[in-house]
C-alpha positions as CSV (number, residue, x, y, z in Angstrom):
1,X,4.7,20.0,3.3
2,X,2.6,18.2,5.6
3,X,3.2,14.7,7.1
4,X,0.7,12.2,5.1
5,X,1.5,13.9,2.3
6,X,2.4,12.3,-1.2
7,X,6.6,13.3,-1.4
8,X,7.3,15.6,-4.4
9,X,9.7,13.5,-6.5
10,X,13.2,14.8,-6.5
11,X,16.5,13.9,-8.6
12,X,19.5,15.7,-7.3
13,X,23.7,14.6,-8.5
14,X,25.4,13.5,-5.6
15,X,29.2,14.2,-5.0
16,X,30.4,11.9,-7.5
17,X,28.4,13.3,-9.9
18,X,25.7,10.3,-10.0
19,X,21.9,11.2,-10.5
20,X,19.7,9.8,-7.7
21,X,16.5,9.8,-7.7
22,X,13.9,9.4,-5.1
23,X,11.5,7.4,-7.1
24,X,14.3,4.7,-7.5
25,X,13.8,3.8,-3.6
26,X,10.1,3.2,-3.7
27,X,9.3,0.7,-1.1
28,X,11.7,2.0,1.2
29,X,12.4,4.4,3.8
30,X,14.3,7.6,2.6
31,X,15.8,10.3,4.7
32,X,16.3,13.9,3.4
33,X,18.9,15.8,6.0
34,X,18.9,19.2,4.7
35,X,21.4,21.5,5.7
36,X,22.7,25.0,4.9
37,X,26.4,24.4,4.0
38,X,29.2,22.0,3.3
39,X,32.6,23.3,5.4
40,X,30.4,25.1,8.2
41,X,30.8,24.3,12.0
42,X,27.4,23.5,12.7
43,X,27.2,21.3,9.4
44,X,30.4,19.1,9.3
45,X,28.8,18.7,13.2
46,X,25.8,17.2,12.0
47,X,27.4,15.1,9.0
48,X,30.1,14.0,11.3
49,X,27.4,12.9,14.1
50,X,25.4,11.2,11.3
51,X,28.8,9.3,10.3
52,X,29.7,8.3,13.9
53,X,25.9,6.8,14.6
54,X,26.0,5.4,11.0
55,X,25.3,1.8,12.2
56,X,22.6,3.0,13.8
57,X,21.1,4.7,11.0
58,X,21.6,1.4,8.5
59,X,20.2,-0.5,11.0
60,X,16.8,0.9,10.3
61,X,17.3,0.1,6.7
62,X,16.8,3.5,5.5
63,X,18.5,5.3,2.5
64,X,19.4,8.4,4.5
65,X,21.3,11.4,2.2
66,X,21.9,14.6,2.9
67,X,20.8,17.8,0.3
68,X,22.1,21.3,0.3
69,X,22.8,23.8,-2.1
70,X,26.6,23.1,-2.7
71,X,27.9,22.1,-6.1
72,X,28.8,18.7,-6.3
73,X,32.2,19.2,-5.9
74,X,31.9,20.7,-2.9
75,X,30.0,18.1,-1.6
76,X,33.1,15.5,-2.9
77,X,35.8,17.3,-1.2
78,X,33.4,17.6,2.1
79,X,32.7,13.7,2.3
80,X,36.3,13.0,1.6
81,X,37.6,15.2,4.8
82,X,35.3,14.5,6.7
83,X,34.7,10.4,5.5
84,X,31.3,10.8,5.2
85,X,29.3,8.0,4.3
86,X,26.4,9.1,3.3
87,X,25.5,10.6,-0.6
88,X,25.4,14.4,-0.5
89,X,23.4,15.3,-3.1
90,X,23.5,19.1,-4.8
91,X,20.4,21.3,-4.9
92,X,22.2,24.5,-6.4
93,X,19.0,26.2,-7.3
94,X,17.1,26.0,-4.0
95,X,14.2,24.0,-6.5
96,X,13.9,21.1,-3.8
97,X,14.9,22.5,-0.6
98,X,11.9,25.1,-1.2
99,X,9.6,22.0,-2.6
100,X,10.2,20.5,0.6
101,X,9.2,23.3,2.9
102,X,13.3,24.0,3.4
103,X,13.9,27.4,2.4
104,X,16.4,29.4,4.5
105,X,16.1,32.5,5.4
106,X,19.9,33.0,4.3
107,X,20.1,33.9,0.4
108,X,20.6,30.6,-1.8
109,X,21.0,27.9,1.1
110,X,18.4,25.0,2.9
111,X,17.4,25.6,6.2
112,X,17.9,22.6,8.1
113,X,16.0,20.0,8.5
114,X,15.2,16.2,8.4
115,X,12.0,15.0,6.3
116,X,11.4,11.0,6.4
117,X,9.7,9.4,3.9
118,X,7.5,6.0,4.2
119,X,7.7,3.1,2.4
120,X,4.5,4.4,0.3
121,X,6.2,7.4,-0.4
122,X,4.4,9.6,2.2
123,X,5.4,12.0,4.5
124,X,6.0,10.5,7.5
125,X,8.4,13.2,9.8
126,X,9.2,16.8,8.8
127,X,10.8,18.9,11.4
128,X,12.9,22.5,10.2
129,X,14.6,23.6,13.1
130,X,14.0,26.7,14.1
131,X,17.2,28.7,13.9
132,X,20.3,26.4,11.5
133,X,22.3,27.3,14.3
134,X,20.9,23.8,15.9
135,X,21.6,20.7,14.5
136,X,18.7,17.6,14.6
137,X,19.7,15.1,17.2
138,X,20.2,11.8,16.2
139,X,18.6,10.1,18.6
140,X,15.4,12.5,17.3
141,X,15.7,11.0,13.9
142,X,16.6,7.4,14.5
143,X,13.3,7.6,16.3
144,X,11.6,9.0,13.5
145,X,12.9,6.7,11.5
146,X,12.0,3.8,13.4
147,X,8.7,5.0,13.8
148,X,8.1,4.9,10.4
149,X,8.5,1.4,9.9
């Protein structure tokens, strides 16, 4: 996955079970935050940084979701706890995480990682970090994301 590149399409349940698709947000900017793992310290960090800089993120106008390989129920009771409010959508074979250069090098998880998406359904920002143990700052993608537009 390179940036300039065309986004493979994707359609992925979320945590209430709803399909969403990435074709259905053409002409807008979409966020992919892939993680390893619902109910993990360095995850719930993330989703739980991303939830307390959410006006940031909606300010840029973005539909920002996070993707991991966790059923959809997982990702249910996850949101709930924590009061997430972004969609977690459920990749429980791997297909997309690995279409979007996020495979982990722990059996049947996403590495993490952020990919932005432009308006014309290019790549715009992809950035794996290095070791899941570190979590994408949000000040790193808010700036991505801006830069986009």
């Amino acid at each position: 996955m390179k940036v300039g590149e065309i986004a493979p399409e994707l359609t992925l349940k979320d945590g209430e079970g709803q399909e969403w698709a990435l074709s259905n947000y053409k002409g807008h900017t979409v966020v992919l935050l892939f993680y390893p793992g619902d109910n993990t310290p360095v995850c719930t960090a993330q989703l739980c940084s991303v939830r307390d800089h959410w006006s940031e993120y909606q300010a840029t106008g973005a539909e920002v979701v996070g993707i991991s390989t966790d059923t959809v129920e997982s990702h249910a009771g996850f949101a709930e706890k924590n009061q997430l409010p972004l969609r977690l959508l459920s990749d429980p074979d791997g297909e997309v995480s690995a279409k979007y250069g996020m495979k982990s090098w722990l059996p049947g998880r996403s590495a993490r990682g952020v990919v932005v998406i432009d308006k014309e359904g290019k790549i715009a920002y992809h950035k794996v970090q290095p070791l899941s143990l570190f979590r994408p700052k949000d000040d790193e993608v808010l700036e991505a994301i801006r830069n986009t537009a």
